[in-house]
N, C-alpha and C positions, 0 to 999 in steps of 0.2 A: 474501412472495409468490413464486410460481412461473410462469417466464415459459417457455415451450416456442420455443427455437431451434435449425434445422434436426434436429427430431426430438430434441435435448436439450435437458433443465430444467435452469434456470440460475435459481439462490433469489438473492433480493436480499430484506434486511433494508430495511423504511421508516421503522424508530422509532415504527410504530404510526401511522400518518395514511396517507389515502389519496390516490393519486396528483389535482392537479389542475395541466391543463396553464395557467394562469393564473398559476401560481408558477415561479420560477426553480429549475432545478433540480440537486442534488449526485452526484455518483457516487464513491462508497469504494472503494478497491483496497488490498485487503491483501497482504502478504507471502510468502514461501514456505510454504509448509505450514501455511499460517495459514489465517480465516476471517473472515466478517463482524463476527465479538464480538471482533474486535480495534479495530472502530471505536465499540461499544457508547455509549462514555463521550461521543463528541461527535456519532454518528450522532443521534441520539436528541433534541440538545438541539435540531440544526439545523431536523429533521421541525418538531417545535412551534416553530418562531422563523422561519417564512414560509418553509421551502423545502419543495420533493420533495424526498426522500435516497433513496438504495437503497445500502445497502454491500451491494454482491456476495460472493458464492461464487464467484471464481471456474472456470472447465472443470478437473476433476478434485480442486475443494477443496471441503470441507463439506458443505455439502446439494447442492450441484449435481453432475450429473452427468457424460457426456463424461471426454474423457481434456485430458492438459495439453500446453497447444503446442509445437510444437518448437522456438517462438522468441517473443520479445517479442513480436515485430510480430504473429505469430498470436495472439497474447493480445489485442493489443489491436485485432487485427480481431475478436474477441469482443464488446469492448466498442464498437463500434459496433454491430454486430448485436443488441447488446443495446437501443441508445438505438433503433436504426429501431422492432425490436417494437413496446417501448414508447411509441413517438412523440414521441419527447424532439430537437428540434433542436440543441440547445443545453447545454450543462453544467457549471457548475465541477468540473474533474477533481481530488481529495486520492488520491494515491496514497503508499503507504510498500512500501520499499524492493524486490522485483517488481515491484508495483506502483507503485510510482514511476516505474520505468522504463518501465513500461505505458502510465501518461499521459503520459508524454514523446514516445511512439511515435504514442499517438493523435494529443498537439498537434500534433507534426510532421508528421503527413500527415494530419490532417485538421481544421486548424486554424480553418475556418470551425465547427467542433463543439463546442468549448470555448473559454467564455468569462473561464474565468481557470483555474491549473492552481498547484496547489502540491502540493511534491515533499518528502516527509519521510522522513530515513536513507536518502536519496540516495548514491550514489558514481559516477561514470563518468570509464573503465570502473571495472565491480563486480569487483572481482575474487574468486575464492574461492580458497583454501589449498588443496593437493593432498592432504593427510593429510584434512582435511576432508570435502572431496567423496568422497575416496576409499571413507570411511567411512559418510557419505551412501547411498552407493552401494550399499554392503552391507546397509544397513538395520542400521546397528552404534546400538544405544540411547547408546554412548558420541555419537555426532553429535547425537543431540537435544538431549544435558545441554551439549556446547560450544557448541552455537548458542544456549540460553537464559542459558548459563551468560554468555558473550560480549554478548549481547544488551542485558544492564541492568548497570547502573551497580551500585557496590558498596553506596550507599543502597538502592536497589532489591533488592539480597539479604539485608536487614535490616530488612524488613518496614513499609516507610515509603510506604506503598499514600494515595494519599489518597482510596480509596473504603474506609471502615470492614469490615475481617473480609475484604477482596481480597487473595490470598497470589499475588502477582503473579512467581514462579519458578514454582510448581506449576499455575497455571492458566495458563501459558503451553506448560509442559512437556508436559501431559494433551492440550493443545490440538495440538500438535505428534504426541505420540506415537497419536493418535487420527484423525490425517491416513492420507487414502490412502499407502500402503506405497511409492510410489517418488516420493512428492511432497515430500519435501524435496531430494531429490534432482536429480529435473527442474528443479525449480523454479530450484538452485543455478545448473544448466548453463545454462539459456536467459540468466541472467542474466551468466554470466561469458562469454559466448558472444555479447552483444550488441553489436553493433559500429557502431549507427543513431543514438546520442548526437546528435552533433555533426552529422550533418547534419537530425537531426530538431529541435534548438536553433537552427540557422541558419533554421528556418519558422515557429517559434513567432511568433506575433502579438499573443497575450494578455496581460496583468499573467502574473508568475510569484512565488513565495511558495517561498522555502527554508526548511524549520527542524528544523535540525541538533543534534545531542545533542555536549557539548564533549566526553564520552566514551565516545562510539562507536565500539565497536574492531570491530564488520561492518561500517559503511561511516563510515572516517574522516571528519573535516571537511575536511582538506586531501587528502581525494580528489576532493572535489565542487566544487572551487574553478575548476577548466578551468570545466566545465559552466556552474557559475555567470557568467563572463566572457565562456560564448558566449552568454547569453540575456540583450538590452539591457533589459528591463524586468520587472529581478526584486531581490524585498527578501529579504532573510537573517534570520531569526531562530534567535539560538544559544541552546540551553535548559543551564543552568548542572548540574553533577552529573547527568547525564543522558546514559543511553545511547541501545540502537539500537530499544529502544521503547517512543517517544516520545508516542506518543498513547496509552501507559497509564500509561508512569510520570511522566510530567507532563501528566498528561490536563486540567488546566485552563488550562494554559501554552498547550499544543497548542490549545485551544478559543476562548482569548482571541486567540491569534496568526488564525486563520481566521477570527473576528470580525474584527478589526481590517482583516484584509485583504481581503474582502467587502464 
């Protein structure tokens, strides 16, 4: 679906069911230079299993339009704007790594709006490598291949997909190089550039849901461990052989955790 806010279209995937406000309702946030089909595998299952979903586009990714904020917090004043359109009060926030920090931004300043929030391939701060961004920058195809290369686990580069014929390097990679042209880039800066962590974890109110990849070299596990100790009510789940994307390459790990914790 395409929702028109402040004169920009902003796609959100539903997994096919139509919005009913009567259901509780999810919101997906993907990654840098990513899009909704990175939440494909558990968007989809939640739509049929009693909720609304919408995994976003974010401003400047995928089908939506606009440009990309100049900061978390502008992102995730986004996604408020998105929930008013909509008419949504209320939402479990799944955000991965941008967007992870997106729902963090959102619980913390607008914490009556989300009703529980888990945060996947988290780090704060995010940091990013200079030779990285730098590359980023340029629009160097070498930064696409490090960030996917980085991204999964060495299982995960040995074709060990558990959705049958998903070659989960190359469909991340296409996905990526098929991004608006300074969107991995942006995406990088707002994230290493955010500095609202900690005092957006001192407002959370909600259950919080960690679940971390034990070999995620974009956002270590013992990066996110401050964060974790600032937010009193939140559970960890570590996904074993597993990198920094988490809800593909352990898409039923990732599926059952968000069950459990729902």
């Amino acid at each position: 679906m395409i929702i028109d806010i402040q004169n920009t279209a902003i796609f959100a995937s539903t997994g096919g069911q139509d919005f009913n406000p009567d259901k509780p309702t999810m919101l997906f946030l993907h990654g840098a230079a990513m899009d909704h089909t990175a939440w494909v595998l558990q968007s989809r299952y939640f739509a049929h299993h009693g909720y609304n979903v919408f995994a976003l586009d974010l401003p400047g990714h995928g089908k939506s339009g606009g440009s990309i904020p100049d900061s978390i917090d502008g992102m995730a004043d986004w996604v408020i704007a998105f929930m008013d359109a909509v008419g949504i009060e209320e939402a479990v926030l799944v955000g991965h790594s941008m967007g992870s920090l997106t729902a963090l931004s959102v619980a913390g300043r607008h914490p009556k709006r989300v009703s529980k929030l888990a945060l996947i391939g988290v780090a704060y701060p995010m940091m990013v490598g200079e030779d990285f961004l730098n590359k980023a920058k340029e629009n160097d195809p070498s930064a696409y291949k490090m960030m996917i290369d980085w991204s999964h686990a060495r299982p995960s580069h040995m074709g060990a997909s558990e959705v049958p014929g998903l070659w989960m390097i190359g469909n991340a990679l296409r996905t990526v190089e098929n991004s608006n042209p300074n969107a991995l880039y942006e995406g990088l800066s707002i994230c290493s550039q955010y500095d609202g962590g900690f005092d957006a974890a001192a407002n959370i109110t909600c259950p919080t849901l960690f679940i971390l990849g034990d070999r995620d070299m974009m956002t270590m596990p013992r990066a996110a461990q401050k964060l974790i100790a600032a937010i009193g009510q939140s559970t960890t789940v570590m996904l074993r052989d597993c990198g920094h994307m988490q809800m593909i390459e352990k898409a039923e790990d990732v599926r059952s955790a968000l069950k459990d914790f729902l």
